[in-house]
C-alpha positions as CSV (number, residue, x, y, z in Angstrom):
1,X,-101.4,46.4,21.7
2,X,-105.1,47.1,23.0
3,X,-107.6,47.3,19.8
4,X,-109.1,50.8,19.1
5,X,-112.4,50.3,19.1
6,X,-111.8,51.1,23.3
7,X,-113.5,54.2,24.5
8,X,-112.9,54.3,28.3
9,X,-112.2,53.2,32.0
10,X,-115.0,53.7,33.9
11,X,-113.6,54.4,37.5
12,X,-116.2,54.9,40.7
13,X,-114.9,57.1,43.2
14,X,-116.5,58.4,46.7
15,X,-115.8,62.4,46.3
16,X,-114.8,63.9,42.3
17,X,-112.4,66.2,44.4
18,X,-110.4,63.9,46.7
19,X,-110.2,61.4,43.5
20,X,-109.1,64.5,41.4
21,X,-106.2,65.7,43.7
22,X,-104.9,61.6,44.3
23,X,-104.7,60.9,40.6
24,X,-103.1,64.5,39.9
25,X,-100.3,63.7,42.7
26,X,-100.4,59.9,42.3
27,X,-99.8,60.2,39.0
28,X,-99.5,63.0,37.5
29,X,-102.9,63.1,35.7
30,X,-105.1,66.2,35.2
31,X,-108.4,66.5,34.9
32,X,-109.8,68.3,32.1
33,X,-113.7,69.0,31.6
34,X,-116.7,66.8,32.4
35,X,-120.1,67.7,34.3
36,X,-123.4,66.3,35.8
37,X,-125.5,64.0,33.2
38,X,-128.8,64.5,33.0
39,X,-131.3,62.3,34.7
40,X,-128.6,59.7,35.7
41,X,-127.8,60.9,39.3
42,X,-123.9,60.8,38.1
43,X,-121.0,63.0,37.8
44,X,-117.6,63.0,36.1
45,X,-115.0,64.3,35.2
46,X,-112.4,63.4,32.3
47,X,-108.8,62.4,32.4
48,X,-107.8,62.4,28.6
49,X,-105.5,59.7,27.6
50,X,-104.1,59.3,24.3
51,X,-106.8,58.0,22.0
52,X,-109.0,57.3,25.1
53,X,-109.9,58.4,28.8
54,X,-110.5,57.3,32.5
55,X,-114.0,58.6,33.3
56,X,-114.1,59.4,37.3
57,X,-117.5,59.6,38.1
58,X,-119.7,59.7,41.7
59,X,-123.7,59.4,42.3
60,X,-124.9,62.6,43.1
61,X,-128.8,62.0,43.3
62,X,-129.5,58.5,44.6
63,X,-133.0,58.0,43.9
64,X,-131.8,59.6,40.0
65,X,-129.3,56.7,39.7
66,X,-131.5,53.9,41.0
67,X,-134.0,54.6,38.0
68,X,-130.7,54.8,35.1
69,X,-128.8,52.1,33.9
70,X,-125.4,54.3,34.2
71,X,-126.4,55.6,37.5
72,X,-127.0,52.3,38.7
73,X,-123.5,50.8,37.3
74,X,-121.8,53.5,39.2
75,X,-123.9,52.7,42.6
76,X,-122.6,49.3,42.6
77,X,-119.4,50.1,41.6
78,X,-119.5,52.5,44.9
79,X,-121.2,49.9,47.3
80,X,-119.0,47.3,46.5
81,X,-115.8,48.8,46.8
82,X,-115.0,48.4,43.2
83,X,-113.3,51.4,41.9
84,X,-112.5,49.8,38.3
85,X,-116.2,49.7,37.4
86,X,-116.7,49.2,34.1
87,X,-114.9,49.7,30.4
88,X,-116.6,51.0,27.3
89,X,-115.9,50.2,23.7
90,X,-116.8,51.9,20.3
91,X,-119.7,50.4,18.5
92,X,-120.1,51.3,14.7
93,X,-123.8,51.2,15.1
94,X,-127.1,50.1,17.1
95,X,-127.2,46.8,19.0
96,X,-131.2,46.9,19.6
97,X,-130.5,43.4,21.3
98,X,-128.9,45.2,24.8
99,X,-130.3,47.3,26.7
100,X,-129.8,50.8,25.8
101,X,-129.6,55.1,26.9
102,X,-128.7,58.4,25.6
103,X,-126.4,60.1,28.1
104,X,-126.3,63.3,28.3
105,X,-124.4,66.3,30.0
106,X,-123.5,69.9,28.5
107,X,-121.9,69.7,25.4
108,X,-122.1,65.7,25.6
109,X,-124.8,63.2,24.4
110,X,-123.7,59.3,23.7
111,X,-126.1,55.8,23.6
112,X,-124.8,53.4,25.5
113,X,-125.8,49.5,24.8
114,X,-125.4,47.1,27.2
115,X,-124.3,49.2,30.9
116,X,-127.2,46.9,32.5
117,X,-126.2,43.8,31.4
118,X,-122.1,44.6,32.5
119,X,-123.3,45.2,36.0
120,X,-121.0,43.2,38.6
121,X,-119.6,42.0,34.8
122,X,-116.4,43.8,34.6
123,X,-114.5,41.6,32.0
124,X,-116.6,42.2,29.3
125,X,-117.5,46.1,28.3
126,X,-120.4,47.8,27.1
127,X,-121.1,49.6,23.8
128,X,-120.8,53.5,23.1
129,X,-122.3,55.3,19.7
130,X,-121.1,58.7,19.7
131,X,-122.9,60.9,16.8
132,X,-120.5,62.0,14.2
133,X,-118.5,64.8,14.6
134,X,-118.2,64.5,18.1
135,X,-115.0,64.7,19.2
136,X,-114.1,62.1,21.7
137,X,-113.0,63.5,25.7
138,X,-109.5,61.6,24.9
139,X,-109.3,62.6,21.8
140,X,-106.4,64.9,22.9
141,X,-104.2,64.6,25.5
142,X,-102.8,67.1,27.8
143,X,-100.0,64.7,30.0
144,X,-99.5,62.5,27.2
145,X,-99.7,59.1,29.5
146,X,-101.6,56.1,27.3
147,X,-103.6,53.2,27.8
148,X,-101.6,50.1,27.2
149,X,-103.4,47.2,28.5
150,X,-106.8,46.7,30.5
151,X,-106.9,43.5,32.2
152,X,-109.4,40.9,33.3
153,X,-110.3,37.8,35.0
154,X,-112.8,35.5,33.9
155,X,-115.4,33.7,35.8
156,X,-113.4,30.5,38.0
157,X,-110.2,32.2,36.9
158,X,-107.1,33.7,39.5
159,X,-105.2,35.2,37.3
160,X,-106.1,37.9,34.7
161,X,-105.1,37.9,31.2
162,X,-104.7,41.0,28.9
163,X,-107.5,42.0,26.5
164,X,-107.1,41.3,22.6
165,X,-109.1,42.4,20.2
166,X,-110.6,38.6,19.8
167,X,-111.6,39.7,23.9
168,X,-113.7,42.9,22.9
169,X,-117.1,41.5,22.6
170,X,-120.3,43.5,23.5
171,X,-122.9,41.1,25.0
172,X,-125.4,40.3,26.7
173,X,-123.7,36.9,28.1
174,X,-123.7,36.8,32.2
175,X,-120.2,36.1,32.7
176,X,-119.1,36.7,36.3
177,X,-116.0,38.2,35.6
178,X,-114.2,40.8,36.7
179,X,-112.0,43.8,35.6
180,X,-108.5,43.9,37.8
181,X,-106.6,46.5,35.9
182,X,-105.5,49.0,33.7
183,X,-102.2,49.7,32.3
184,X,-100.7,53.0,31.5
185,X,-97.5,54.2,30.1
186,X,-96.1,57.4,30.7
187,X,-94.5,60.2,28.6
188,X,-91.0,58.8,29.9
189,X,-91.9,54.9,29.1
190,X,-92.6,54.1,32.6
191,X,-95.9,52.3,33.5
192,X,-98.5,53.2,35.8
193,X,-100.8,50.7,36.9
194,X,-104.1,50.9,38.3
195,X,-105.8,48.3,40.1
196,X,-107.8,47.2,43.8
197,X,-105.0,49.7,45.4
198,X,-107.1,52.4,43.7
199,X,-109.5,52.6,46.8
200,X,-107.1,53.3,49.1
201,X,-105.7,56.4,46.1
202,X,-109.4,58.2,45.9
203,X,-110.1,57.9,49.8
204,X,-107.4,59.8,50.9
């Protein structure tokens, strides 16, 4: 069972609407809310899970995105054909020792720790504060599919291995690593997974 402390997928994809209308088909998953962040050169929009979310966000303002940690994360997601960017876990408070940002779009402001140092990183995840009272973009779920497993594979490794909670470690450790998939399971038990594949899914 994934720990959860686990926020979200991150998940890089050329055009919002083309991604929207493969993961709607694909797999049956709607889209529900999300907008342009402020200052990042990014857009998203939400899938809610249960308890969490996939996050499927675009660069919209390059030059915007090279000067922002999360815009640049997303860039390199996009130039590298890596469609499973990044993941984000729950942190109870400040971690001054990684790199950090308020994001922000209508309705929305987080601080994320870390998105620098997770760049080209993908098996470890990076840290999200959200203020209190905030309800979370997954904190309800309209489809009722859930995330069951988000897989990685470390640095020298071939084959990935499940994260545990002894796994979810913010840091500001190079590692090399990568993030190869993420497991769902849905409303009628069966599981959807989500890996490489996705690229040919949200270039339709």
């Amino acid at each position: 069972m994934l720990p959860v402390c686990i926020d979200h997928i991150v998940i890089s994809v050329p055009e919002l609407p083309v991604a929207e209308e493969s993961f709607r088909t694909m797999y049956g998953l709607e889209v529900a809310g999300g907008g342009r962040h402020d200052g990042a050169g990014t857009e998203n929009r939400i899938i809610p899970l249960d308890g969490s979310y996939l996050e499927l966000v675009t660069v919209v303002d390059p030059s915007e995105a090279a000067a922002n940690p999360f815009g640049r994360l997303v860039t390199h997601g996009l130039e590298h054909r890596i469609p499973l960017t990044a993941w984000a876990v729950q942190v109870p408070e400040r971690a001054d020792e990684l790199s950090h940002q308020r994001l922000r779009r209508k309705g929305v402001a987080v601080d994320l720790y870390g998105v620098d140092e997770v760049i080209g990183q993908g098996d470890r995840p990076f840290g999200l504060l959200r203020p209190a009272g905030q309800a979370s973009p997954g904190a309800r779920s309209m489809h009722g599919h859930t995330l069951i497993d988000i897989q990685t594979v470390a640095p020298g490794a071939t084959e990935p291995t499940s994260v545990g909670s002894a796994d979810v470690v913010v840091s500001s450790v190079a590692t090399g690593g990568r993030l190869s998939a993420v497991v769902l399971e849905s409303p009628d038990g069966l599981s959807v997974t989500l890996d490489q594949h996705l690229l040919e899914v949200i270039s339709r």
